[in-house]
Each structure stands twice: as structure tokens, then as C-alpha cells.
C-alpha distance (Angstrom), angle and dihedral (degrees) to the residues before:
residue distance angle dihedral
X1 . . .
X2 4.33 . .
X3 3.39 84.2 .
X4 3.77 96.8 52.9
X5 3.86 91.5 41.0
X6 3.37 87.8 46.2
X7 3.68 96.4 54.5
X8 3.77 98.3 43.8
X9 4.04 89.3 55.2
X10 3.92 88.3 55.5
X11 4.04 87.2 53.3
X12 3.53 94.4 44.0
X13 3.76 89.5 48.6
X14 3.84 91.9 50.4
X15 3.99 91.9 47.7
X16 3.75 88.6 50.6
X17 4.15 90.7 48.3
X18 4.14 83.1 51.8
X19 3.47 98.0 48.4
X20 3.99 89.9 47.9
X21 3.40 99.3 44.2
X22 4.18 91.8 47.5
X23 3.99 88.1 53.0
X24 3.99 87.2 46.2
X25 3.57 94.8 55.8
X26 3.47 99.8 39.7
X27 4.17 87.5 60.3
X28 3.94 120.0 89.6
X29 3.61 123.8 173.9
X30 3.56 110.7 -136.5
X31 4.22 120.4 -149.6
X32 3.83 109.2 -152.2
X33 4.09 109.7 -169.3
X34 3.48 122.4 -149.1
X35 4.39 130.7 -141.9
X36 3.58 99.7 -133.9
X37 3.45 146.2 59.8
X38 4.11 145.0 -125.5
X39 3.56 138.6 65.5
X40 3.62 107.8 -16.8
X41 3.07 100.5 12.5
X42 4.19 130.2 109.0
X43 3.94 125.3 61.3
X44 3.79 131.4 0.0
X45 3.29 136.2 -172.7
X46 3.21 141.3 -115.3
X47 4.07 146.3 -176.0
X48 3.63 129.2 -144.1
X49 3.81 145.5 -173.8
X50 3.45 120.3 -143.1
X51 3.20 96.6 -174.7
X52 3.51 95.6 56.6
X53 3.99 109.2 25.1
X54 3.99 88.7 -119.2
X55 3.78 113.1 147.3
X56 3.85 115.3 -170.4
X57 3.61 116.6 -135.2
X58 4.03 104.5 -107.8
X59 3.76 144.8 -117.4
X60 3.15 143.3 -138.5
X61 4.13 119.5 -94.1
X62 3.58 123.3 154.2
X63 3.68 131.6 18.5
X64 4.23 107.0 -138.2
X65 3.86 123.5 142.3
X66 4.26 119.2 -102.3
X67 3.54 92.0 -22.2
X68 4.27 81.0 -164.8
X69 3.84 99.5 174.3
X70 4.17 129.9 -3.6
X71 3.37 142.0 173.6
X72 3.89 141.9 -158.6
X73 3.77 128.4 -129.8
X74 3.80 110.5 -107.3
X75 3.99 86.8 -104.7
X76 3.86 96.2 49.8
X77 3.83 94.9 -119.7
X78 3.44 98.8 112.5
X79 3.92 145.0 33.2
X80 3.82 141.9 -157.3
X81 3.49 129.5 -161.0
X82 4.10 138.4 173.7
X83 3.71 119.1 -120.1
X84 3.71 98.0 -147.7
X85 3.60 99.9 -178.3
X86 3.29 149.3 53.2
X87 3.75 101.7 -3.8
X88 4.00 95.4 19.1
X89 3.82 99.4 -136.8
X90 3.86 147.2 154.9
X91 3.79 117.3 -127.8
X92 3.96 131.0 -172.1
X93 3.72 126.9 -136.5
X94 3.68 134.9 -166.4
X95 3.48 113.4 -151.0
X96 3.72 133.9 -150.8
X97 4.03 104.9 -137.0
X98 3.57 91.8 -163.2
X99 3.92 102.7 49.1
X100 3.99 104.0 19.3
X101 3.60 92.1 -127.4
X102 4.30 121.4 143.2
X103 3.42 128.0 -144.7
X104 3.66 118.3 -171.8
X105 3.73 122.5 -112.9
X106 4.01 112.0 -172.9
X107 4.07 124.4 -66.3
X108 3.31 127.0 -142.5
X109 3.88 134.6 -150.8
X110 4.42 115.5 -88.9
X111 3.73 82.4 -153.5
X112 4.13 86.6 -148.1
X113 3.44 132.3 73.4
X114 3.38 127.1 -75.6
X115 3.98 103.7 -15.8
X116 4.05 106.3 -135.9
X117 3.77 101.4 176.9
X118 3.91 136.0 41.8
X119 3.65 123.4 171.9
X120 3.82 136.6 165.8
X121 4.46 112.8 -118.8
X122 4.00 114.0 -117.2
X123 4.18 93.1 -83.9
X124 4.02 91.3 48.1
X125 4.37 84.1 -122.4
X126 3.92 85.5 115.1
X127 3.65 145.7 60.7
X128 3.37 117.6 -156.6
X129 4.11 125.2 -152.2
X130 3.83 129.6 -167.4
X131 3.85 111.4 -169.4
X132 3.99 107.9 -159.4
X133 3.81 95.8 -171.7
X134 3.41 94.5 40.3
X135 3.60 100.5 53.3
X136 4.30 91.1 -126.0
X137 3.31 161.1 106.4
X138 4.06 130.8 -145.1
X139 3.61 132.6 -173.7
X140 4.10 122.8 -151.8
X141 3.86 129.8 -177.0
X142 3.49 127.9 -121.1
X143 3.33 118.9 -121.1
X144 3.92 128.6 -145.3
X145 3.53 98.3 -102.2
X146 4.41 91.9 47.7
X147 3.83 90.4 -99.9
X148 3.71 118.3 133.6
X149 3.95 107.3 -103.7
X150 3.96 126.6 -169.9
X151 3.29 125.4 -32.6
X152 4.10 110.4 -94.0
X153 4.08 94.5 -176.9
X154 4.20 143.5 23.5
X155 3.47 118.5 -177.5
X156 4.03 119.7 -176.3
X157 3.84 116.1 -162.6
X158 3.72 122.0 -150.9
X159 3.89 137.7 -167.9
X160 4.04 139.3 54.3
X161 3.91 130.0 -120.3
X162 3.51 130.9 -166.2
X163 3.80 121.4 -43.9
X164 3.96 117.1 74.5
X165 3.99 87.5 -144.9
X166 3.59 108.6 56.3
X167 3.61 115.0 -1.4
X168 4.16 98.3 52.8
X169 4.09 76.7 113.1
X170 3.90 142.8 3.4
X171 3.83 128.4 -56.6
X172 3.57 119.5 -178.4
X173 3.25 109.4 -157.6
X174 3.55 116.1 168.6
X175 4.12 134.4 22.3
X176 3.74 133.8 -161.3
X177 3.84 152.7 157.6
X178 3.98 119.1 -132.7
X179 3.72 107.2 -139.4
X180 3.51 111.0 -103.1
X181 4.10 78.4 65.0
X182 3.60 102.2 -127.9
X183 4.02 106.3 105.1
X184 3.49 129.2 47.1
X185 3.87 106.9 -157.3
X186 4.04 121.0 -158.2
X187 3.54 135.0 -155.0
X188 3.83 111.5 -149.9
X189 4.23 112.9 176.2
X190 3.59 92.3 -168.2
X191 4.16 93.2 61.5
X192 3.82 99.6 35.5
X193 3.71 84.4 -123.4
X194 3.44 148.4 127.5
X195 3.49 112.4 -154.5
X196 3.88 133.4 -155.8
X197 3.77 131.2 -154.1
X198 3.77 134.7 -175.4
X199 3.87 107.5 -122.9
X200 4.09 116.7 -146.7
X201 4.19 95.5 -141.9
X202 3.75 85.2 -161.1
X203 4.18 100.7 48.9
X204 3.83 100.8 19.7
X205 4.09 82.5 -122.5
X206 3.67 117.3 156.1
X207 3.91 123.8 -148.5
X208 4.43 124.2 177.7
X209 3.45 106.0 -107.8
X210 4.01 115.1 -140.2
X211 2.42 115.5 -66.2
X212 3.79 89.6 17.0
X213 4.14 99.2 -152.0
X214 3.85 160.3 11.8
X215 3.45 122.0 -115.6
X216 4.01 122.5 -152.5
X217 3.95 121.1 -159.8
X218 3.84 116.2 -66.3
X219 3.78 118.9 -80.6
X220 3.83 90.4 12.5
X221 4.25 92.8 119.1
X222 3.85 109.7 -148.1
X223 3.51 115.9 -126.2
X224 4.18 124.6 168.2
X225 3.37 126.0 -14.1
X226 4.02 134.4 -152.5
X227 3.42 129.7 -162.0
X228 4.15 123.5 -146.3
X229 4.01 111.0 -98.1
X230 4.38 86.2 -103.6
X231 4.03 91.1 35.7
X232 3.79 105.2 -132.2
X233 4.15 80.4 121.5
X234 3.81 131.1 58.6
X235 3.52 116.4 -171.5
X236 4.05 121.5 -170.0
X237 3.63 125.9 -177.6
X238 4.10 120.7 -127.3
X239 3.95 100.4 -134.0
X240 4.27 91.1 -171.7
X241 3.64 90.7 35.1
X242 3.37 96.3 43.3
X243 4.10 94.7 -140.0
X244 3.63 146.0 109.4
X245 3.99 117.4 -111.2
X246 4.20 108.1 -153.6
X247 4.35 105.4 -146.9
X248 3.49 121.2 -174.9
X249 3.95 108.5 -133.2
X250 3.80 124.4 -142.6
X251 3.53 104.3 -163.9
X252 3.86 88.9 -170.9
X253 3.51 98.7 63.7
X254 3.80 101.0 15.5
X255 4.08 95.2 -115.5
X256 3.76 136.4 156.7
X257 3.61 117.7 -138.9
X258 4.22 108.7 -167.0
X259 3.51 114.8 -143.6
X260 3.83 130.9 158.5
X261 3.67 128.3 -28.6
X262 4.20 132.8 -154.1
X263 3.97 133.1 -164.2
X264 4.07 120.8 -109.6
X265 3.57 79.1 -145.9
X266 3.80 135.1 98.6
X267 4.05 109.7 -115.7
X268 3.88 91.7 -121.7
X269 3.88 97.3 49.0
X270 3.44 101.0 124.3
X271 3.95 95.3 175.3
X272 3.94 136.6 89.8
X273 3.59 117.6 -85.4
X274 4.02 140.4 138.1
X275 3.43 131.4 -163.0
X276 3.67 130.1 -108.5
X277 4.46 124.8 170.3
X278 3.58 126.9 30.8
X279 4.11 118.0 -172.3
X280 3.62 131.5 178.3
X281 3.64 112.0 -138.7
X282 4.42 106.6 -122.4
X283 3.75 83.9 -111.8
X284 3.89 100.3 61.1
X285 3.75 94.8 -140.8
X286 4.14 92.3 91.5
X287 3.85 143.0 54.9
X288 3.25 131.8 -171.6
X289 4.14 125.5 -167.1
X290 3.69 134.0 -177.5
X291 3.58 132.9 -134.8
X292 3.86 128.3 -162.3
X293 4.05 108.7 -154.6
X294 3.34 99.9 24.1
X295 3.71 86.9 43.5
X296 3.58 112.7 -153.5
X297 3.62 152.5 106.8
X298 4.01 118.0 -89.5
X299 3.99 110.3 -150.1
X300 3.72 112.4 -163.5
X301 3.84 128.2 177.5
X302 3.62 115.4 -137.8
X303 3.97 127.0 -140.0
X304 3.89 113.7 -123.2
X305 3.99 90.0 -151.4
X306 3.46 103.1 45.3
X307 3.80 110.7 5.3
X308 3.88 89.8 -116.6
X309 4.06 110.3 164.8
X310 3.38 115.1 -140.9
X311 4.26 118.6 -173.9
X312 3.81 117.6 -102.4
X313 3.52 106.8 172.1
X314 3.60 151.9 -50.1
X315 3.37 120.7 -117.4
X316 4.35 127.9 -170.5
X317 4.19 115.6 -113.8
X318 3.62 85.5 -150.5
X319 3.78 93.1 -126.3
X320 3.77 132.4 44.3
X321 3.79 134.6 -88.0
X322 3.88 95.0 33.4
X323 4.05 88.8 -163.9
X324 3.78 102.9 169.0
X325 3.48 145.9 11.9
X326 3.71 146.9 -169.6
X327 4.06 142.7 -160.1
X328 3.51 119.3 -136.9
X329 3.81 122.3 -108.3
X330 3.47 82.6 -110.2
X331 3.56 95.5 53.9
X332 4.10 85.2 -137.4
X333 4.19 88.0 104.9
X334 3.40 140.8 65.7
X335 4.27 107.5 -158.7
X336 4.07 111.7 -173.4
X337 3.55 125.4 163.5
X338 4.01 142.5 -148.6
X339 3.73 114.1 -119.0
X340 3.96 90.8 -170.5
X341 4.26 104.2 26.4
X342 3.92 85.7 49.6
X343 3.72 93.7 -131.3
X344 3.51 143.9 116.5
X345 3.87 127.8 -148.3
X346 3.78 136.6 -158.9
X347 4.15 130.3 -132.4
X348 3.73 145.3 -160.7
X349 3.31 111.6 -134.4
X350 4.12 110.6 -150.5
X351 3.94 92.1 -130.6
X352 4.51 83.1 -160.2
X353 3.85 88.2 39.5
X354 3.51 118.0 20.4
X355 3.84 89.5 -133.5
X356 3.93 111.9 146.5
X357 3.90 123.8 -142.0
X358 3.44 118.9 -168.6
X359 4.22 111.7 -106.1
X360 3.78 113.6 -150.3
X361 3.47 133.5 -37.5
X362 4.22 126.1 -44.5
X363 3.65 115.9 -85.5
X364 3.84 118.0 -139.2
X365 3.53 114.1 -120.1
X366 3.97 131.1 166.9
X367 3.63 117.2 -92.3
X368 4.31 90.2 -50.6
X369 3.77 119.9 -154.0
X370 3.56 99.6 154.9
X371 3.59 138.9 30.1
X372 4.25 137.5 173.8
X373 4.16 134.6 178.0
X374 3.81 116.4 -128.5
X375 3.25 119.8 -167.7
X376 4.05 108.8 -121.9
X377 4.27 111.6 -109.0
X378 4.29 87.5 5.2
């Protein structure tokens, strides 16, 4: 009879590990970043099921000015965000995986206008800042500790293109590393151009490659860019012209090949809107763009051959100004929230079709322009 006893306690034990380690995975915390500044304003925090689509409603957590943009180390210790106003800075986080909290580590200056864009090179050594106002780019180390260190690169873009509004001079926009870690590629709406550099892993320097960019049709605006999950395509999203430009990507030499490009709009919108994310779903076969005005969701299927996009459907935010948006660890959920309806709202994500339905309800959140998934304890 011990012996029995003794063995049903050991099962009973293992089911109760199971069950507990199936509700731990299945529990993200999501950070939601707010534009504006002051008392209560900054991140909050969020917590979310992914096995069930349920967002919780968040709270407040850390005080820091237009936290625009961020993103987390690929361990989850540490965070970097954009200051985009007043003082237009970078700051450093270190996060605690198993509570959510922040503590600040040291900021350092964008030295450009209104930085839009931070991102983290292939090895994690680098961060990575695109200043839209400012017209460039700038490059700091990262020290042992997760702090920002000294500044490794500067880059200051020149010229205009075609629209008298926003493109009289440059706007970086967006920043990233391809994997293999040797170009850093730029989207700057002001130029109609998508620039490449040549990163130095070992100094953080950055050199034009040749020929050092892209160029998209006049007045077009380049936004964000994605690349396909085994990078032979690039795709970057037209925020003026409201339209996805297809590259192919030579990860040998670092050059752009244009192809064709389609709208993220219906054919019969007849309104104002421009565009604003772009994200590759993990799988490759989906794509999913947002569009502020007409404020929806565009779903597009993507060729395996030839990276072709091909429209799915168009789906409301329920809200307006849809500004970002953000797949699920999982890659099961679409998150995408309302710059201007203070909300954020939850999707299926069709894993044969890439079709979204909406999950649940909108949850209120203040004034969001950014938001990432952390896995809880990472």
C-alpha cells in the first residue's frame, strides 16, 4: 500500500508540474508605450493569454517621456526606448522578467529630431536609432551592465524628393540589421529611399555600401520595412503612398532589387489615409499592414516562390489611427492598437489562411504608440 500511495503522489505531483507549466507558458506580459509625457504617463503593463486571446486591461509602470518605439533584448533583461520629444533621447532599461517592473539605466542624447525607431543589431552589442525629424541615424554600444555606452556611429542624410510637405528634407524612419549582421538598411520618407550600410560587428562603424540604397517612386514616403523569414525578400511599406514596395535582397552584396508594388487599401476607398506597420508573420506565408484613416488591418498572403503578395482582406481596428502592431510570440495573434480611440484590440490569426477575426472586446489603453509580448520569468 506505501508503495501505491507513494506512486500516486509522484503522478499527482507530475500532473500538477504540467498543468503549471502549460498556464506559465501560455502568459506574456505585454508593454504598451505611451506619446506623451508627465505624471502618469510612460509604459504600462499588460498580461496576456495566448492560449486564450485574453488581454488584461493595463497599468501603469514607469514614468519616461514619448516612449515612441522600444525594444527588448532577446533575453528579456533589458529594454530600449526613443524619447521623441522634448529632449529627443535614447534611454536603457533593465527589466525584471519575473515582475515586469523597469528600472532606469542612463539615456543618452539621439542628436536628431524626434527619434522614431530603435532596434538592437543581430549580436544584441548595438542599439540602433533612426531620427525622423532629424533626417539620421546613430549607433551606440552596449555596455556590460545593458547601459547605453559611446556612440560607435552618426550618419547625417541629405536631399529632398517630391512632396513640398514632408519630403523638402530627410526622415529616417525606420532602422534594422539583416541577419547575417553585416548591413544595416534605413528607411528615410523624406528621400524615397532605402538606404544600406556596411556594419563593423567589432566597432559598431557604419560605411554606404555600393551602391549605398534603393529608391521607391517619388512621393511614395518609406516607412518600415520587413524582411521574409529566409531574407531573399525585403518588403517596406509606403506611408504617403499608402503601398507595399517588394525588393529582392542579396545578402552577399547587400543589394535591393525593386520589383512590383500593391496598395493596403481597398480599390474603392475614396478617403484619406496613410500607412504605418508592416509585419511578417514567423511563418512567411502571411502579412499583415496597417492603415491610419481608413483604419484597418491589411491581410496579404505571401507567395513561397517568388514572394508575390496577393490581398486577403481588410479588416476594421475598431478605433482610428491604428499606428502599430504586433504578433504574438506564438504567432497565433495579431495585437494592433489605436493611437487616437485609446484602445487596443486582439486577433485570430487563421494559421491555414492568415484571415484575422477579431478576439474579445478593445482594451483601453493610454494614448498607445508602441506595444511588445514578453514572455513571463524569460
Amino acid at each position: 500500500m506505501p508503495r501505491i500511495s507513494s506512486c500516486r503522489s509522484i503522478l499527482l505531483l507530475a500532473v500538477f508540474v504540467v498543468l503549471c507549466c502549460s498556464a506559465y507558458c501560455a502568459d506574456y506580459f505585454v508593454y504598451f508605450g505611451a506619446h506623451g509625457q508627465g505624471p502618469g504617463i510612460g509604459f504600462s503593463l499588460a498580461h496576456f493569454n495566448s492560449d486564450t486571446g485574453k488581454l488584461t486591461t493595463p497599468v501603469f509602470l514607469q514614468e519616461a517621456a514619448a516612449p515612441a518605439y522600444f525594444t527588448f533584448t532577446q533575453d528579456g533583461k533589458h529594454l530600449y526606448t526613443c524619447n521623441s520629444y522634448p529632449a529627443s533621447d535614447v534611454s536603457a532599461y533593465a527589466v525584471d522578467t519575473a515582475t515586469g517592473k523597469l528600472t532606469f539605466l542612463n539615456k543618452k542624447p539621439s542628436m536628431g529630431g524626434d527619434p522614431s525607431y530603435v532596434s538592437l543589431d543581430a549580436t544584441g552589442r548595438y542599439v540602433m536609432v533612426a531620427n525622423y525629424l532629424g533626417g539620421s541615424i546613430i549607433v551606440y554600444a552596449v555596455s556590460a551592465d545593458g547601459s547605453l555606452g559611446e556612440r560607435t556611429a552618426f550618419v547625417q542624410h541629405t536631399g529632398d524628393s517630391a512632396t513640398p510637405d514632408n519630403q523638402t528634407k530627410p526622415h529616417a524612419h525606420s532602422i534594422r540589421s539583416d541577419a547575417t549582421n553585416r548591413f544595416v538598411l534605413v528607411a528615410d520618407l523624406g528621400l524615397d529611399k532605402v538606404f544600406v550600410y556596411r556594419l563593423n560587428a567589432a566597432t559598431g562603424a557604419l560605411t554606404p555600401n555600393d551602391p549605398p540604397s534603393a529608391s521607391v517612386a517619388p512621393g511614395q514616403g518609406p516607412r518600415h520595412f520587413a524582411f521574409d523569414p529566409k531574407e531573399k525578400f525585403l518588403y517596406e511599406i509606403n506611408q504617403m503612398g499608402t503601398t507595399i514596395q517588394r525588393f529582392g535582397w542579396n545578402a552577399e552584396d547587400g543589394v535591393l532589387t525593386p520589383f512590383e508594388s500593391i496598395s493596403t487599401l481597398p480599390v474603392d476607398f475614396k478617403g484619406t489615409s496613410d500607412s504605418a506597420e508592416l509585419l511578417m508573420h514567423p511563418s512567411g506565408k502571411f502579412m499583415f499592414a496597417t492603415n491610419r484613416g481608413h483604419n484597418s488591418v491589411a491581410v496579404f498572403s505571401v507567395q513561397a516562390d517568388t514572394g508575390k503578395l496577393a490581398l486577403l482582406q481588410h479588416i476594421s481596428t475598431q478605433g482610428k489611427t491604428p499606428r502599430n502592431c504586433e504578433i504574438d510570440p506564438t504567432g497565433k495573434w495579431l495585437l494592433v492598437t489605436n493611437q487616437d480611440s485609446n484602445n487596443a484590440v486582439i486577433y485570430r490569426i487563421d494559421q491555414k489562411t492568415g484571415r484575422l477575426t477579431q478576439n474579445g472586446d478593445p482594451v483601453q489603453v493610454p494614448a498607445p504608440f508602441g506595444e511588445r509580448f514578453l514572455a513571463v520569468g524569460k
